[in-house]
C-alpha positions in Angstrom: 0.0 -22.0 0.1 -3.2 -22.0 -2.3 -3.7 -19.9 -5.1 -6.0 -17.2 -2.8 -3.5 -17.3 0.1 -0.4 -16.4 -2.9 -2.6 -13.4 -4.0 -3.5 -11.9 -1.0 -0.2 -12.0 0.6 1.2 -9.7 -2.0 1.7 -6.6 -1.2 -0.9 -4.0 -3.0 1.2 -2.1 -5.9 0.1 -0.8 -9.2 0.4 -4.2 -11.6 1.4 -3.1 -15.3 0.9 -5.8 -18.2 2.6 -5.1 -21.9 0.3 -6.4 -24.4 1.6 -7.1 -27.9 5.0 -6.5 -27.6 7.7 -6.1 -30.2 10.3 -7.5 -30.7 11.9 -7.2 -34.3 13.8 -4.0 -35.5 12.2 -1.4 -36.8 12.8 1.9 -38.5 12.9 4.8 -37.2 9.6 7.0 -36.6 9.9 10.7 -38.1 7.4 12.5 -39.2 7.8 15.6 -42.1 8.0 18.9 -40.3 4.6 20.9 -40.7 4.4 23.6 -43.6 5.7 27.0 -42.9 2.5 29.1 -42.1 2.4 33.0 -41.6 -0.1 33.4 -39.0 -1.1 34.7 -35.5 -1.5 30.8 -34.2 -2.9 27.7 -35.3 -3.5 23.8 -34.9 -4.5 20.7 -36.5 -5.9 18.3 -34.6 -7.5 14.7 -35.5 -11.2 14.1 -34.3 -10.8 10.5 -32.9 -8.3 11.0 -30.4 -7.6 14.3 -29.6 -4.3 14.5 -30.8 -2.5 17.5 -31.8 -0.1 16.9 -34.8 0.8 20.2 -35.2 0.8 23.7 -33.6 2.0 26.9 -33.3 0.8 29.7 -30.3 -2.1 27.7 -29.9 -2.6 28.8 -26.6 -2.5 32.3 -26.6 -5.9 33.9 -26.5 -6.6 36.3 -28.9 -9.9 37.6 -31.2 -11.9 35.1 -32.6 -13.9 37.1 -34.5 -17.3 35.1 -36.1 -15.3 31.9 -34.9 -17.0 32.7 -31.5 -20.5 31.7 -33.1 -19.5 28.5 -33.0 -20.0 28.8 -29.2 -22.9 30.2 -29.6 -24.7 27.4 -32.3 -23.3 25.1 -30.0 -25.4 26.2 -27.1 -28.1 26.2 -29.2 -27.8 22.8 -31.0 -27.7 21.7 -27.1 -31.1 23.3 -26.4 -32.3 21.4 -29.0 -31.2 18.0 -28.1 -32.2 18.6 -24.6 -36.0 19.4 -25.6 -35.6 23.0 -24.3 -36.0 24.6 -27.7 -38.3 22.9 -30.9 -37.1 23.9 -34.8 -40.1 25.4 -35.1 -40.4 27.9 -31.9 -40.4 31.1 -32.9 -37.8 34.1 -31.3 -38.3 37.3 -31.5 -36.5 40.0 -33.1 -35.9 42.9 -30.6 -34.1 46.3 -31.5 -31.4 45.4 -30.0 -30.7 42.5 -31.9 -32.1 44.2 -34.9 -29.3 44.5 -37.8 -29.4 47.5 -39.5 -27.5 46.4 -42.7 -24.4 48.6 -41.9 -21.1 47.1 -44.2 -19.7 47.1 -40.7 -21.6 43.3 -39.6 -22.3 40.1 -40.7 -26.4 40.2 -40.4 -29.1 37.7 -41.4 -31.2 40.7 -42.2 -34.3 39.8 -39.6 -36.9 42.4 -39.8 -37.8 44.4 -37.1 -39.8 43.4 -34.5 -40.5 40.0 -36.1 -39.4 36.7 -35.6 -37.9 33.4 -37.2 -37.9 29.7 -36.2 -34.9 28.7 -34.2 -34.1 26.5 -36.8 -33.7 29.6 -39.1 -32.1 31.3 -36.7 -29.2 28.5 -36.3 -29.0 28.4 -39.9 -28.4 32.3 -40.1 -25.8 32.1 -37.6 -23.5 29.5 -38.9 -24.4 29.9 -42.5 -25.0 33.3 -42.8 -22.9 34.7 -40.1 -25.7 37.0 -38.6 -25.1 38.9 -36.1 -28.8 39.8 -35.5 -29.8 36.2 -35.4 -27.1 35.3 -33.1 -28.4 38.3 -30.6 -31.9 37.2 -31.0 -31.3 33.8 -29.4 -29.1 35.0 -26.9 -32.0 37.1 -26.1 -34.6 34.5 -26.2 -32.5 31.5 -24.6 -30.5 34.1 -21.7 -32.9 37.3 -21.6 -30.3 39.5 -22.6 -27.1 39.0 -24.3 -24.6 39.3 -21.2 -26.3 37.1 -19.1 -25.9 34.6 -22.6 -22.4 35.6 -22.5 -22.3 34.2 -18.8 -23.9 30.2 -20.5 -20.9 30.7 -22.8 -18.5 31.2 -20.1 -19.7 28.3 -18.0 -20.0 25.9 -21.0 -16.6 26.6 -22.3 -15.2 25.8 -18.3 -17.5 22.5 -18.8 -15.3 21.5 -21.8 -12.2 22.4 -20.8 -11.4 25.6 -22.8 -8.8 27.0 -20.4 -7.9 30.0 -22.4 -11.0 31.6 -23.8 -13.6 34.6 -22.2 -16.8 35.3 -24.3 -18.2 38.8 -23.9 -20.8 38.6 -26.6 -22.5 36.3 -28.7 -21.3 37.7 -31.9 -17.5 38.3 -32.0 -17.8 41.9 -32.3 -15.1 43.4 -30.4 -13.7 44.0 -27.0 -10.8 43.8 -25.5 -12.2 41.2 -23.0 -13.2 38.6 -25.7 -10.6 36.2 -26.3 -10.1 32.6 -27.4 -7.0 30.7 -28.4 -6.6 28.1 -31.6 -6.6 25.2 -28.8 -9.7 26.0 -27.2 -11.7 26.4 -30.8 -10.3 22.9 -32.0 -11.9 21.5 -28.3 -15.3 23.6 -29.3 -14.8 22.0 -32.7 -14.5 18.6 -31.5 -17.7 19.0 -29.2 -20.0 20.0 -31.9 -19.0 17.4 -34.7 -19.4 14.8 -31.5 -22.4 16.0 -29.3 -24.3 18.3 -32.5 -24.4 15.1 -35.0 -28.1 16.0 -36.2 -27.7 19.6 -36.7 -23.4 19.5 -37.5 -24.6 19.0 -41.3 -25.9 22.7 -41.2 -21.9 23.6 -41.2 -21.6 22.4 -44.3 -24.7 24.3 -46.4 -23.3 26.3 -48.7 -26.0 29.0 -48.6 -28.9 29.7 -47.3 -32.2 32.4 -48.0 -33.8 34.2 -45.5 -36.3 37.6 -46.1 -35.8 36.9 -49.7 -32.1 37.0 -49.2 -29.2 35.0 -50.6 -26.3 34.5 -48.7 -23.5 32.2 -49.1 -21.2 30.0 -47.0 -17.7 32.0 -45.8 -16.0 29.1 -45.5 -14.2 29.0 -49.8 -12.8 24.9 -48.9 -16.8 24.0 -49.0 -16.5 25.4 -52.7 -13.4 23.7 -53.5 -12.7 20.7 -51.3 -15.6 17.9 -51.0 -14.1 16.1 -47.9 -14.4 19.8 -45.9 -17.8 19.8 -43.9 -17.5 22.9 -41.6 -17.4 24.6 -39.6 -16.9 28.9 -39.1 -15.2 31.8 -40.6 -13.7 35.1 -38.6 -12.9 38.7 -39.7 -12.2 41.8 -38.2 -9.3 44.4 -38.2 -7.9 42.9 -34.9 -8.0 39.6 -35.4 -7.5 39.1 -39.2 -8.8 36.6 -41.1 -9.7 32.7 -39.4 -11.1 29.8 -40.3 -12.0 26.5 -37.8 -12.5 23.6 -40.2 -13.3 20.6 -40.3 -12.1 17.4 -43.6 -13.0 13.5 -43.2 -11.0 11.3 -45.4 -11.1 7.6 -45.6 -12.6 7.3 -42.3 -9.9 10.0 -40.7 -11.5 13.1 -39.6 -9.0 16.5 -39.2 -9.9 19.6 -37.3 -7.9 22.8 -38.2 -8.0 26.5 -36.7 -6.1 29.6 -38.5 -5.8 32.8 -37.1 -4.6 35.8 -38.0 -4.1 35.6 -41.7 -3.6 38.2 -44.1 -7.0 37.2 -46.3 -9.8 35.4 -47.2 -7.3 33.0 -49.8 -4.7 32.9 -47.5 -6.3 31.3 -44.7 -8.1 29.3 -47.0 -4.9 28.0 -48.5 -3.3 27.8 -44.8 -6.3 25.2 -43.6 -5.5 23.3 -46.7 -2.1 22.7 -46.4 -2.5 21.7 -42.8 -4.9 19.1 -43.7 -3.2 17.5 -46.6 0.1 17.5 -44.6 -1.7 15.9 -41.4 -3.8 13.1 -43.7 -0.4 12.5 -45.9 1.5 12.1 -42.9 -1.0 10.6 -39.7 -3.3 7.4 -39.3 -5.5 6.3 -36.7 -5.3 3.0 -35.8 -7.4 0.9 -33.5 -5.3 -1.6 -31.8 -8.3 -3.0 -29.0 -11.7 -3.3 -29.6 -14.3 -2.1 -27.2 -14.8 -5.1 -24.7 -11.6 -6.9 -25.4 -10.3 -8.1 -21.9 -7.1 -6.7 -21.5 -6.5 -8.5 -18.2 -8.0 -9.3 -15.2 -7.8 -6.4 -12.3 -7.6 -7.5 -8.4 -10.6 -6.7 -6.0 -10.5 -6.6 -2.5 -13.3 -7.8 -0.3 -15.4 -8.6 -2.8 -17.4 -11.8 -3.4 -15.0 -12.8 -6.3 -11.0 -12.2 -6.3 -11.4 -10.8 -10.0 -12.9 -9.1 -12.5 -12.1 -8.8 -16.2 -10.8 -5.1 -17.7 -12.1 -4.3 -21.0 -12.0 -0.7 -23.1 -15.8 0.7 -23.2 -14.8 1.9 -26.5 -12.7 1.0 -29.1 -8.8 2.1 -28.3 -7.9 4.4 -30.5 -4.9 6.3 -31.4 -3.1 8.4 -33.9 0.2 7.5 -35.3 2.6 8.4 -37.9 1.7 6.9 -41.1 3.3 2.9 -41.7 4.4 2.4 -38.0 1.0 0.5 -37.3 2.6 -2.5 -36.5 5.0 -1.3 -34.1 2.8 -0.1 -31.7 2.8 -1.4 -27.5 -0.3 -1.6 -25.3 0.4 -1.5 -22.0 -2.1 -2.0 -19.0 -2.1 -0.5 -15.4 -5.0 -1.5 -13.0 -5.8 0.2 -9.6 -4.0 -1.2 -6.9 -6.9 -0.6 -4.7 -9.9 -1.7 -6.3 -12.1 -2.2 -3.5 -15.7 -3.9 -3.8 -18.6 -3.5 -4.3 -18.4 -1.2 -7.3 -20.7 -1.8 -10.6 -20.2 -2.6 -13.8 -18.5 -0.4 -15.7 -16.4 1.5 -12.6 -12.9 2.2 -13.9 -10.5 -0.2 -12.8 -7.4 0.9 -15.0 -6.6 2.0 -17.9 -4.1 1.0 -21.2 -1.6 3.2 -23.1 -0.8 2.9 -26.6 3.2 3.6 -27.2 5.5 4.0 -30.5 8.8 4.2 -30.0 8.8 4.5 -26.7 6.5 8.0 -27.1 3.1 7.5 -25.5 0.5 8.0 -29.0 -3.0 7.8 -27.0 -4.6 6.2 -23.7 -8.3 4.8 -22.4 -9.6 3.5 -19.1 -10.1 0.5 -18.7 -13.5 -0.6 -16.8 -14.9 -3.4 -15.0 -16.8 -6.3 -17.4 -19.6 -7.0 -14.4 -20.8 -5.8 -11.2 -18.6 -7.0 -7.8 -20.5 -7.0 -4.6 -19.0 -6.7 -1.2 -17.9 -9.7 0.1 -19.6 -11.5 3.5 -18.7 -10.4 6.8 -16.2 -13.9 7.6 -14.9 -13.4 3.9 -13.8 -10.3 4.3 -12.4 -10.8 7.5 -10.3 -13.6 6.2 -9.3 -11.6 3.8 -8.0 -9.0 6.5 -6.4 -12.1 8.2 -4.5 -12.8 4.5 -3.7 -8.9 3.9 -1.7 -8.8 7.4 0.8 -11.3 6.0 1.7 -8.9 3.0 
């Protein structure tokens, strides 16, 4: 029997290759418990993969307070990219969004009835905190700030923040408006990845506006050079919170606090989640982006197979020394069926330590695959019966 007769009498299951097994002994993989924190919730996460190192409540929506701007910059940031808003277009200050410089808000102190240059505006709302400004480009971007409420909604179901409800652009609030440590780590995540040309705003430590001063909430800009973001929180209800953000050598952290008893103490809370997560996690990158991991079956197509490589580098983050321990293993699609183009998933490779899964990426096809001819593919029919 050839070598095309052999394959496609197999029968069609899901084929699973370890890559880079290991074989010696090695010690065992623990990890130092997390620091004791006094909080409502929180989580550290690392930027890279996704992971979680540590969490407590994390899903439990409550208050986020100013935290909830971040949503709201976010959206913003996005309208820029996308062309729909220019730095320099003006929006205009309505009474409504007017703040009237009660002790009782965060404002960017906008004068009546004028207007600022979205640019401004972003900077008042993550730097400055403002209330007014964030109501301004609600306004301007939604026409009103509950049917801006409803874009925050929709783009916090488009990126998978499963326990969160936005009643307002500002934080101020209700008993409706929620959001939980997890879902503020993801909204983290997605403006440090798709707000790269604005995300350096996070880290300005103050900003002038009307003749006006103000400075940076977040103290670990003040203290802690490898911090670069992102937003503060206060009110009576939900305490004091802080989502942040520290890159060092090459490993970026995200952290969420909430519920603390003070400015200092959440400060101090973000910090010793960071140092414990860099002190005890690494990434690693064990594939490169278009190594071929192995080559995946196709049926009816013009060729038998076609290489599966990572689009990205594989990355994953693992206890810190354990680097060479690590398995890949690959599963491809039983039923990858042509034509398909270039880049289609075909399978995908898990990264393991210690027999605990650390990370996972598809794996997609090298090149294009057309359909096979019509007497190809029906001796490949003929071949399949024999399986």
């Amino acid at each position: 029997m050839n070598a095309r007769l052999r394959w496609f009498a197999q029968p069609l299951t899901a084929l699973t290759l370890a890559v880079g097994l290991v074989a010696a002994a090695h010690a065992a993989v623990t990890v130092a418990p997390p620091p004791p924190l006094t909080n409502k919730a929180y989580i550290v996460m690392d930027f890279d993969s996704g992971r979680v190192l540590a969490e407590s409540n994390a899903d439990q929506p409550l208050p986020p307070a100013s935290m909830t701007k971040m949503m709201t910059s976010y959206i913003v940031e996005q309208a820029l990219k996308s062309g729909r808003l220019k730095p320099t277009d003006p929006v205009h200050v309505s009474e409504y969004a007017w703040c009237r410089g009660t002790s009782a808000e965060s404002c960017m102190y906008l004068p009546l009835n004028s207007s600022a240059s979205v640019i401004d505006m972003l900077r008042g709302i993550i730097i400055q905190s403002g209330n007014d400004a964030s109501k301004a480009v609600a306004e301007h971007l939604a026409g009103n700030e509950p049917a801006f409420a409803t874009l925050m909604n929709n783009e916090a179901q488009r990126l998978g923040m499963k326990n969160s409800h936005f009643m307002n652009a500002t934080g101020l609030p209700d008993p409706a408006h929620k959001a939980s440590a997890r879902d503020l780590a993801t909204l983290a995540r997605a403006i440090i990845r798709d707000s790269s040309e604005y995300y350096s705003i996070y880290a300005e430590k103050d900003f002038t506006f009307n003749g006006i001063k103000q400075g940076n909430r977040n103290a670990l800009l003040y203290t802690d050079p490898t911090v670069d973001g992102l937003k503060t929180g206060h009110t009576e209800e939900a305490g004091y919170c802080l989502t942040a953000s520290s890159k060092r050598n090459g490993q970026r952290l995200i952290s969420v606090v909430m519920g603390t008893s003070s400015m200092q103490d959440r400060a101090d809370q973000t910090r010793a989640l960071f140092n414990w997560g860099f002190a005890n996690y690494e990434n690693v990158k064990p594939v490169a982006a278009g190594t071929v991991m192995a080559e995946a079956p196709v049926r009816f197509g013009k060729v038998d197979t076609v290489k599966a490589v990572p689009a990205q580098d594989v990355t994953a983050t693992i206890p810190r020394g354990h680097a060479a321990e690590i398995k890949s293993t690959v599963t491809l699609n039983p039923d990858l069926t042509a034509p398909f183009a270039k880049g289609a998933v075909v399978g995908k490779v898990v990264i393991t330590l210690d027999g605990q899964v650390q990370g996972e990426q598809a794996l997609v096809a090298q090149d294009a695959v057309e359909e096979a001819g019509f007497f190809r593919k029906l001796w490949q029919r003929i071949l399949s019966w024999f399986k």
